[in-house]
Wavefront OBJ file of the C-alpha trace (Angstrom):
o trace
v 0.000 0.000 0.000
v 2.798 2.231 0.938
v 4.443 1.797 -2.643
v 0.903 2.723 -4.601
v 0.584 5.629 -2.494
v 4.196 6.747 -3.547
v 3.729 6.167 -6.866
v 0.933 8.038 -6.834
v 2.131 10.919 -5.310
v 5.079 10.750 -7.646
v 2.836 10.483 -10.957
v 0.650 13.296 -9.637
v 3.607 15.532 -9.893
v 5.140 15.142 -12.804
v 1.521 15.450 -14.505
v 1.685 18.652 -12.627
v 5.491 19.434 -14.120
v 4.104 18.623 -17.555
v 1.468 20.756 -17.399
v 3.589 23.711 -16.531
v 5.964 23.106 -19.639
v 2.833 22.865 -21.663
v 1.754 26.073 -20.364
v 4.790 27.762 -21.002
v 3.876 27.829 -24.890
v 7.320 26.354 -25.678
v 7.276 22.797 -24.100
v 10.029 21.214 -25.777
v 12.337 24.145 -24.921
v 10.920 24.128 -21.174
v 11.978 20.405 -20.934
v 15.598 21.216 -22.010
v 16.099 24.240 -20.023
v 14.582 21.992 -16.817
v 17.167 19.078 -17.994
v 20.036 20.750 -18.168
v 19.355 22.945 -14.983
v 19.240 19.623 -13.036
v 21.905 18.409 -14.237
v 24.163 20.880 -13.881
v 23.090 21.195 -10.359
v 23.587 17.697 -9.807
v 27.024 17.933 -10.762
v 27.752 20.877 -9.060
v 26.256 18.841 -6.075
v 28.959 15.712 -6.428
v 31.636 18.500 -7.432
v 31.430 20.175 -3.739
v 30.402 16.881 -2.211
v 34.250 16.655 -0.373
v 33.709 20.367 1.650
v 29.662 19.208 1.983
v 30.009 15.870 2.841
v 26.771 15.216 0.562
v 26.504 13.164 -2.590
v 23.931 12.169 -4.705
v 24.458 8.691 -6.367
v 24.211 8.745 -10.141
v 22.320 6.246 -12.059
v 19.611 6.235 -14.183
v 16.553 7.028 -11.767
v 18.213 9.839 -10.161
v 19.117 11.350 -13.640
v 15.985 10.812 -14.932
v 14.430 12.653 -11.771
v 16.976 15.317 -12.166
v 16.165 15.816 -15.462
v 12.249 15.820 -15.059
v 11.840 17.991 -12.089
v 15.279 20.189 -12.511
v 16.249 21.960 -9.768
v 13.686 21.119 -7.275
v 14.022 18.073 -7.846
v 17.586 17.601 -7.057
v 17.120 19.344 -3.869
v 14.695 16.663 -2.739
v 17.334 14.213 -3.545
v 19.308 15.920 -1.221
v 16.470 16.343 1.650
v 15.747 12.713 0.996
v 19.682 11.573 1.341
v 19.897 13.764 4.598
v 16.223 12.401 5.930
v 17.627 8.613 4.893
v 21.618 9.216 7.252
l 1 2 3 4 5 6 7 8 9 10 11 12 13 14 15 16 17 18 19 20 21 22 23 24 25 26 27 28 29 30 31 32 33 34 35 36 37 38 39 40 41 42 43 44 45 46 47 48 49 50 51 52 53 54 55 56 57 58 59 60 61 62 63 64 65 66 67 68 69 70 71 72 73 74 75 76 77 78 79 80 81 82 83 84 85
């Protein structure tokens, strides 16, 4: 049950990230822009991870969150890595 509701949750808001591209006019562009945002930020992340102490693991469900939900979504990586220590 606790993995439905999750999902859910999760599918609710990237509808809701959609949507907002979509509304933008330009969605394509909007997805890019998002993309590369996260991204960027997530490297930034692992690049001061030795004077933070916090990394984010790279693999294909963390990129692809990154990438989705740009730079909001890579700081709930990081609330989620310092909720899970």
């Amino acid at each position: 049950m606790g993995f439905a509701i999750s999902a859910s949750v999760l599918a609710v808001g990237g509808l809701i990230i959609l949507a907002a591209m979509v509304r933008t006019g330009k969605p394509v562009g909007a997805f890019f822009k998002s993309c590369a945002q996260g991204i960027l930020l997530m490297i930034a992340v692992n690049l001061t991870s030795s004077f933070t102490g916090m990394a984010l693991s790279v693999n294909g469900l963390s990129l692809g969150f990154a990438c989705l939900a740009g730079a909001p979504g890579v700081i709930s990586l990081l609330l989620l890595n310092m909720a899970a220590l």
